[in-house]
ZATI-198879 format. One record per residue: y, x, z of N, C-alpha, C in turn; residue in one letter; chain; residue number from 1. Coordinates in steps of 0.1 Angstrom, whole numbers. Last residue first. Example, Ala and Ser with C-alpha at 12.3 -4.5 7.8 and 13.67 -1.06 7.14 Angstrom:
2
    n_c2    n_c1    n_c3   ca_c2   ca_c1   ca_c3    c_c2    c_c1    c_c3   drenmar   mivex   filo
     -22     128      71     -11     137      71       0     129      79         S       A      2
     -57     132      78     -45     123      78     -33     132      78         A       A      1
END
This chain:
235
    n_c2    n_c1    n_c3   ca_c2   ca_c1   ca_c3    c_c2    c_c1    c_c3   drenmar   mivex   filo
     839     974    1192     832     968    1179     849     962    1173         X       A    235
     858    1002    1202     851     991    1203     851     982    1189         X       A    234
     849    1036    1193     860    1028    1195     852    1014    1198         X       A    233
     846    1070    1214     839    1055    1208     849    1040    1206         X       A    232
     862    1084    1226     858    1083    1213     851    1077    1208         X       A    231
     859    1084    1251     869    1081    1244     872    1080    1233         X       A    230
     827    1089    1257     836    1073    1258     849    1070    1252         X       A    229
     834    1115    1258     825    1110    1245     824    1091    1242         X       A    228
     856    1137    1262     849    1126    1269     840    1120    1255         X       A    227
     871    1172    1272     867    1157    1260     853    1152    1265         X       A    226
     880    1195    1284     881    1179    1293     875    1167    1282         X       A    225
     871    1213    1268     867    1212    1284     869    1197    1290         X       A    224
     878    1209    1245     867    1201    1245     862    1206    1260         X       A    223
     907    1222    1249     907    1208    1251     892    1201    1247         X       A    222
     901    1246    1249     904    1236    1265     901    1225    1257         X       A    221
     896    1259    1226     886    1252    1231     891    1245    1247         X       A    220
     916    1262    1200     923    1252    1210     905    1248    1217         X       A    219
     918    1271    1175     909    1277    1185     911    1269    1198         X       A    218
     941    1258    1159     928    1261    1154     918    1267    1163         X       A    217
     961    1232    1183     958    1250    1171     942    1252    1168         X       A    216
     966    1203    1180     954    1217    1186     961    1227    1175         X       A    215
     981    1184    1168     990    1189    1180     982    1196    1184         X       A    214
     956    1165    1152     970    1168    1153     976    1172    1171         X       A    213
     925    1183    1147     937    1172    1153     947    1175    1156         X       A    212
     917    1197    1115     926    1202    1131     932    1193    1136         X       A    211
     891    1192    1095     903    1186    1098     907    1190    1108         X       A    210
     861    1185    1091     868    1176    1095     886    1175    1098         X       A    209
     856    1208    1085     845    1201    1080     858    1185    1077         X       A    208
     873    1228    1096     874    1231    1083     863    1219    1073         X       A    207
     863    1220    1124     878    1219    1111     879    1217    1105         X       A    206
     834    1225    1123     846    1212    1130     858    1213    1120         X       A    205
     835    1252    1123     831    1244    1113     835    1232    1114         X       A    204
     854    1263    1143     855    1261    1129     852    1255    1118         X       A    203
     834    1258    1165     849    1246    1168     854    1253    1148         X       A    202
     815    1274    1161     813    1260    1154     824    1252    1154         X       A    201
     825    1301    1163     820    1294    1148     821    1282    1148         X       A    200
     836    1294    1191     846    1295    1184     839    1292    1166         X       A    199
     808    1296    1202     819    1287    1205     829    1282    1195         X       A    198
     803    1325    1194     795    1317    1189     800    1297    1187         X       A    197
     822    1339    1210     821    1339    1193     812    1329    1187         X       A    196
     814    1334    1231     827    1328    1227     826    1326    1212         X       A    195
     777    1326    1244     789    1333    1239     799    1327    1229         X       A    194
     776    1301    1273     775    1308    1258     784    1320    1257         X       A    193
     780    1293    1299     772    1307    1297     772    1312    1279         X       A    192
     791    1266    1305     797    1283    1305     787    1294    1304         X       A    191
     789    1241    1299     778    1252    1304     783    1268    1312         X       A    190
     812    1230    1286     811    1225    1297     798    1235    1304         X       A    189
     802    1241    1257     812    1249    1267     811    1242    1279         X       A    188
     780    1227    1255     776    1238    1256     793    1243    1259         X       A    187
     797    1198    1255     782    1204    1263     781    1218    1264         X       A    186
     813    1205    1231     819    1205    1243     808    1205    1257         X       A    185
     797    1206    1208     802    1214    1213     812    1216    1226         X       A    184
     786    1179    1211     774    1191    1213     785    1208    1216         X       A    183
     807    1165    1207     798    1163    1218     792    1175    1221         X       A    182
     813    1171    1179     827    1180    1194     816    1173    1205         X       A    181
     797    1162    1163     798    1178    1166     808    1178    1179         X       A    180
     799    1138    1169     781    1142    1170     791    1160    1175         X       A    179
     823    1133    1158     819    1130    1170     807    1136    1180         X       A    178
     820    1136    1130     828    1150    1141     824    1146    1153         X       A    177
     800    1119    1126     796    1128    1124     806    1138    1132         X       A    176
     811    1091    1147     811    1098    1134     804    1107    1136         X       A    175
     793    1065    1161     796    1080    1165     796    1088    1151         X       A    174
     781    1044    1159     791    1037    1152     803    1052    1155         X       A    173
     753    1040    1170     754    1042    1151     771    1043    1150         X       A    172
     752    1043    1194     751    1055    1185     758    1054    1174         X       A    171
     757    1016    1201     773    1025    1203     770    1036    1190         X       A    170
     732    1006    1192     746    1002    1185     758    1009    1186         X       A    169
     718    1016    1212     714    1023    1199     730    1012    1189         X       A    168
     719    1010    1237     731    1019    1232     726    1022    1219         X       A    167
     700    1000    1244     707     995    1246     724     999    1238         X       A    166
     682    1020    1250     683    1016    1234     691    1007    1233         X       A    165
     683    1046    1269     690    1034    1266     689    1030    1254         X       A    164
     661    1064    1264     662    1062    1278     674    1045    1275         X       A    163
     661    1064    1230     646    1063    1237     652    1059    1257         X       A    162
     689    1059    1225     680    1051    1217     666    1053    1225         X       A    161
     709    1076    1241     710    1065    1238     702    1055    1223         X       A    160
     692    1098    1247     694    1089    1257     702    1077    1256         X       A    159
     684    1111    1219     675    1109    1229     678    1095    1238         X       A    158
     709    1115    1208     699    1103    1204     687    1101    1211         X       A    157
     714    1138    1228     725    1127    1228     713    1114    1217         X       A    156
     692    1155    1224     693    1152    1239     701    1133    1236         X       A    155
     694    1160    1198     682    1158    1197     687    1149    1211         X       A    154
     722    1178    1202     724    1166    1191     708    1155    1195         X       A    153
     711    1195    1216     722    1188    1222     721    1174    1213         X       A    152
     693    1209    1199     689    1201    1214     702    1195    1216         X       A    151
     709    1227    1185     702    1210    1179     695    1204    1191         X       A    150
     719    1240    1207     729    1231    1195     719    1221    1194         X       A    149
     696    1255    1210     707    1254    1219     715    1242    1215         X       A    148
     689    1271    1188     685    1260    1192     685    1250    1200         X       A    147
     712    1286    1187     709    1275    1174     701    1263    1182         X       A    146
     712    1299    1206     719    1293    1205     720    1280    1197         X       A    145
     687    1317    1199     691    1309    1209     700    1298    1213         X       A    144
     683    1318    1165     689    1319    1178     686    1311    1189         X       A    143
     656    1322    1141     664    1313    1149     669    1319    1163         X       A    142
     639    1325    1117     644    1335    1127     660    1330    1133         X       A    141
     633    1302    1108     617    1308    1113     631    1318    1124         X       A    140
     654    1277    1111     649    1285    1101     642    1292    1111         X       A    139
     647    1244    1122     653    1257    1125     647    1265    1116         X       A    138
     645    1210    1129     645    1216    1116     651    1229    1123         X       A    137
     635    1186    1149     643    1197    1150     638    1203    1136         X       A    136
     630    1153    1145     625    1164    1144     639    1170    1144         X       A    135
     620    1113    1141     631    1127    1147     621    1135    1150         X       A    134
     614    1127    1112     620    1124    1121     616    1118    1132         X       A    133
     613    1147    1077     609    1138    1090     617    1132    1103         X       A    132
     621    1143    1047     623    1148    1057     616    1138    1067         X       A    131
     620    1145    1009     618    1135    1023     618    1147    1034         X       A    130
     652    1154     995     638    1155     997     636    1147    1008         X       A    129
     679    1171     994     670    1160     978     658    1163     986         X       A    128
     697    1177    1014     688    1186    1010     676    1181     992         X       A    127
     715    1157    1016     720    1167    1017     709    1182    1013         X       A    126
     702    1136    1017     705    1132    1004     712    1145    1000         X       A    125
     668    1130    1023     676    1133    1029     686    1140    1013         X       A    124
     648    1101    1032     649    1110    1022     663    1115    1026         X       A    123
     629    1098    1060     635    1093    1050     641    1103    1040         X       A    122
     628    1097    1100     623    1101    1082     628    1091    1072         X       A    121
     655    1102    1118     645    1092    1116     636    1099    1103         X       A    120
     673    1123    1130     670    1114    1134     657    1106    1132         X       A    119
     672    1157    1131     669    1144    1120     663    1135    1129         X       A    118
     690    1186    1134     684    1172    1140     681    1164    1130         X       A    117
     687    1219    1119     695    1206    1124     688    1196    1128         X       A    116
     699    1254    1115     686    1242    1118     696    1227    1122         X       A    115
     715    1268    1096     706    1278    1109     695    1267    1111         X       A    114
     728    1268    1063     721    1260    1077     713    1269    1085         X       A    113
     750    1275    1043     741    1281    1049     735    1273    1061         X       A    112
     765    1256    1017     761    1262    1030     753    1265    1032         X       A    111
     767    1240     997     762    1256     992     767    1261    1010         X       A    110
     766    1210     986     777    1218     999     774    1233     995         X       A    109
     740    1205     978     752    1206     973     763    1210     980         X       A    108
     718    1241     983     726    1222     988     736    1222     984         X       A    107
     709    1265     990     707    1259     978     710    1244     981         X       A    106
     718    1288    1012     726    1277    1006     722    1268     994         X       A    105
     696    1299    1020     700    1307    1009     713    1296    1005         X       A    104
     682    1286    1042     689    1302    1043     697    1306    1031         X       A    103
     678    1257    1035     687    1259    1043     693    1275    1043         X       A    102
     669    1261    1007     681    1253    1007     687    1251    1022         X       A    101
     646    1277    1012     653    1280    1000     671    1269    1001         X       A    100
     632    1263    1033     637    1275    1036     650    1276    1024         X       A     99
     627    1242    1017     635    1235    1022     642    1247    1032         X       A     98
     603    1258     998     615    1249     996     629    1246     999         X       A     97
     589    1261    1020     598    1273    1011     607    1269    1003         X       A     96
     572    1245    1033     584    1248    1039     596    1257    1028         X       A     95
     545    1249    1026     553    1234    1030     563    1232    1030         X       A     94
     543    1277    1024     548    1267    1011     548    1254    1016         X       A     93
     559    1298    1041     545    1285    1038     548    1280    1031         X       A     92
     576    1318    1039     565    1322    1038     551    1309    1039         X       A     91
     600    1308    1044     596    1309    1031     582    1312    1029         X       A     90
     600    1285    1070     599    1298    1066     594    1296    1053         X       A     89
     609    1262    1095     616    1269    1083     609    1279    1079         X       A     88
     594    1247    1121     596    1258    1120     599    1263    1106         X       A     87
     602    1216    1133     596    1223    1124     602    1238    1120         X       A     86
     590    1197    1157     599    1209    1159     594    1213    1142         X       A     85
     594    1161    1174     591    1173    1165     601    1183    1163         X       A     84
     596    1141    1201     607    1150    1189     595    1162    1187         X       A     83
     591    1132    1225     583    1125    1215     593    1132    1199         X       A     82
     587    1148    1243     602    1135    1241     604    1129    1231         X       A     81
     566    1165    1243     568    1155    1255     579    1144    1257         X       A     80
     576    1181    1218     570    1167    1219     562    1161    1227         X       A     79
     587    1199    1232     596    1185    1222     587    1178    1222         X       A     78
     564    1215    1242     578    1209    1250     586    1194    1247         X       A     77
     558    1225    1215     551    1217    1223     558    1207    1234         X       A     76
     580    1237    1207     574    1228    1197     563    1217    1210         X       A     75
     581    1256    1223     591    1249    1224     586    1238    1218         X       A     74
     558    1274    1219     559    1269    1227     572    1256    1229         X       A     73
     564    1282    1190     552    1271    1191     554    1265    1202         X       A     72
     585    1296    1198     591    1289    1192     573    1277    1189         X       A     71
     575    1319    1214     583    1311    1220     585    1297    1213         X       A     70
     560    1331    1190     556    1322    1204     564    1316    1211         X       A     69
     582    1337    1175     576    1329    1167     562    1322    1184         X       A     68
     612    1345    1198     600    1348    1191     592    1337    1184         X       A     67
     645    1338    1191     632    1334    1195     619    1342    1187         X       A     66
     674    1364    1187     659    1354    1182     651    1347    1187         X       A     65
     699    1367    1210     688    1367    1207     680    1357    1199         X       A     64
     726    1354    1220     723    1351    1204     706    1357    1202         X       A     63
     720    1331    1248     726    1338    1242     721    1340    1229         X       A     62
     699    1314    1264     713    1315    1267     715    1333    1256         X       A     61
     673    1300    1268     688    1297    1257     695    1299    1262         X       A     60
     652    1304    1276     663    1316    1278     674    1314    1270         X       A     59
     631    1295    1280     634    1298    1268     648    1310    1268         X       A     58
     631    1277    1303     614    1287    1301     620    1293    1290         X       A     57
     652    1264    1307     649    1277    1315     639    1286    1311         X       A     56
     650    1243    1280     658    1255    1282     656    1266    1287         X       A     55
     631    1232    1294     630    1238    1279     643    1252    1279         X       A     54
     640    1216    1312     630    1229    1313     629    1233    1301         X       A     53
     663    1204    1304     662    1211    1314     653    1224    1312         X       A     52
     648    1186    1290     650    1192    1285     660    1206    1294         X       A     51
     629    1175    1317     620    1180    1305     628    1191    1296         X       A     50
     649    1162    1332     640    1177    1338     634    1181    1328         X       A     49
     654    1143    1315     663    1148    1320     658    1167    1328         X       A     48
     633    1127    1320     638    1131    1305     645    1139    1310         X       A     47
     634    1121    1346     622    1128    1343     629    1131    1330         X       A     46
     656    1103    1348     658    1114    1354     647    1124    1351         X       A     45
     647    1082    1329     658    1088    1325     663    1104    1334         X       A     44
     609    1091    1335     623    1079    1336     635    1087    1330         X       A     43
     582    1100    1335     588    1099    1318     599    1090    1321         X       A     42
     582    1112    1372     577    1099    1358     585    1104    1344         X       A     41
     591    1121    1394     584    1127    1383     579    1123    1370         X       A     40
     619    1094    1401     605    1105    1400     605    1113    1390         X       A     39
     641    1084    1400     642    1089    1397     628    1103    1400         X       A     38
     646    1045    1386     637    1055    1394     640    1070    1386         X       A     37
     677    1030    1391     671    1036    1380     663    1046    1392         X       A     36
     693    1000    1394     691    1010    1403     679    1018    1394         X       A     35
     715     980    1381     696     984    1381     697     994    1389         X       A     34
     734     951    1392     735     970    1392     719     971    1396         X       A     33
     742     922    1368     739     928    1378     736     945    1381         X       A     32
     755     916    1348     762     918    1352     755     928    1371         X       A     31
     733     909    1327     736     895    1334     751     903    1343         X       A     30
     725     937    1317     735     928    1306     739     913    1311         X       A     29
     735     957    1339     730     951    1330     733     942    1325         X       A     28
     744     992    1342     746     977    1345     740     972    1337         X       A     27
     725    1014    1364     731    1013    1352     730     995    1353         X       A     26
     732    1036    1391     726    1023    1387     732    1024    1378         X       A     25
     711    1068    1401     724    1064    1397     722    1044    1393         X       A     24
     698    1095    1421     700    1081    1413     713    1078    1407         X       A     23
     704    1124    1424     686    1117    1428     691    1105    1421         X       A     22
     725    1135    1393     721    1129    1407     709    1125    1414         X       A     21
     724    1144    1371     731    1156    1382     728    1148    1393         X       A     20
     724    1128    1353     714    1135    1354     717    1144    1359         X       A     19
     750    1111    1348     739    1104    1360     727    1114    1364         X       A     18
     777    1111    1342     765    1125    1345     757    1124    1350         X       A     17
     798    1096    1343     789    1104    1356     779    1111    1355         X       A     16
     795    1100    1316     812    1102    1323     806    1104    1335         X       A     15
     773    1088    1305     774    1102    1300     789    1106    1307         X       A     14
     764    1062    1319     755    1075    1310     761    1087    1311         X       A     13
     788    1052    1322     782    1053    1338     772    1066    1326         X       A     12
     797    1044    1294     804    1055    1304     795    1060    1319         X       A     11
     777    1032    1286     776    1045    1280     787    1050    1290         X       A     10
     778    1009    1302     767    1015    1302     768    1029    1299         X       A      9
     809    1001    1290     806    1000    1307     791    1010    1305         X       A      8
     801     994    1266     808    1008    1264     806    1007    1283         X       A      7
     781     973    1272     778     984    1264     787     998    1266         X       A      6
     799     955    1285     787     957    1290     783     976    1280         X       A      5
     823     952    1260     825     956    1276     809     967    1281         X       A      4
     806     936    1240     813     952    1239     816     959    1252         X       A      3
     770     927    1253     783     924    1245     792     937    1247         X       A      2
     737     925    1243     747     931    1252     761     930    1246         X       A      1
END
């Protein structure tokens, strides 16, 4: 697929919002318009109902805990999108470890981690250990929110490597702030979070990466109108 075709693909993906419509066409790489099934099937509109429903049966909408049932339940869910869920707790020793360096900050950073996405397995250079992939990582006593978050991150490599793999070249080339102002501009484009919760991550943004020039430090309009095409640069 050449640069045009590809960034043309990822704008019809994610600037129409093709998963608000019965159809949408995606272009292809002779120039011609696919017209995409939108059944009950495992299609880009069936992925699209799946994480959908995860959400509504879960109630991601605010800072409450997940129960430890909710959270088998969600485990199951994910992996109808072929994503693993791993549940953090000190209390197994598979896990006490990697509890120990996400709740207690034991990483060279000395952050605190709530949960995160892992793309692929392999050894992870932020925690010293193999990890899996793709999987959700959440500590045992997890928000709504949190989980809220790493679905967004889990949703965006979703649809451009399992529904478009066509776009698995745009993915790789999405900084890390990129990953974050996506997932945090989804969840305000939602409107139901809470502010406070809004406002943690547009700081971790900053303070990770820096205040674009001419935002003030709480400046959330401006990931009301941020595009995720505009920020992909070309090859």
């Amino acid at each position: 697929m050449n640069n045009g075709t590809s960034l043309q693909t990822c704008a019809i993906v994610f600037e129409q919002r093709e998963w608000c419509h019965s159809s949408f066409y995606l272009q292809t790489h002779d120039g011609e318009k696919k017209k995409e099934t939108t059944d009950d099937t495992p299609t880009h509109r069936g992925y699209t109902r799946l994480f959908r429903a995860i959400s509504d049966k879960f109630d991601l909408n605010g800072t409450r805990i997940l129960t430890f049932k909710e959270l088998k339940r969600l485990r199951i869910e994910l992996r109808k999108l072929g994503i693993e869920l791993e549940v953090v707790s000190r209390k197994s020793p598979a896990t006490k470890s990697l509890w120990e360096k996400m709740a207690l900050g034991n990483n060279p950073e000395g952050n605190r981690v709530l949960g995160f996405f892992r793309e692929q397995p392999g050894f992870s250079r932020k925690f010293q250990m193999e990890l899996g992939g793709p999987k959700m990582y959440v500590l045992d006593e997890v928000s709504a929110y949190t989980v809220a978050h790493e679905m967004q991150h889990a949703r965006l490599w979703h649809k451009m490597h399992i529904e478009f793999p066509e776009l698995k070249a745009v993915y790789s080339r999405i900084s890390q702030r990129v990953h974050e102002e996506f997932v945090l501009s989804e969840l305000l484009k939602e409107g139901k979070w809470n502010m406070d919760d809004l406002l943690k991550d547009l700081k971790t943004i900053n303070n990770t990466h820096g205040i674009p020039e001419g935002l003030s430090p709480s400046n959330l309009d401006y990931y009301k109108e941020w595009k995720l095409i505009d920020q992909i640069k070309p090859y």
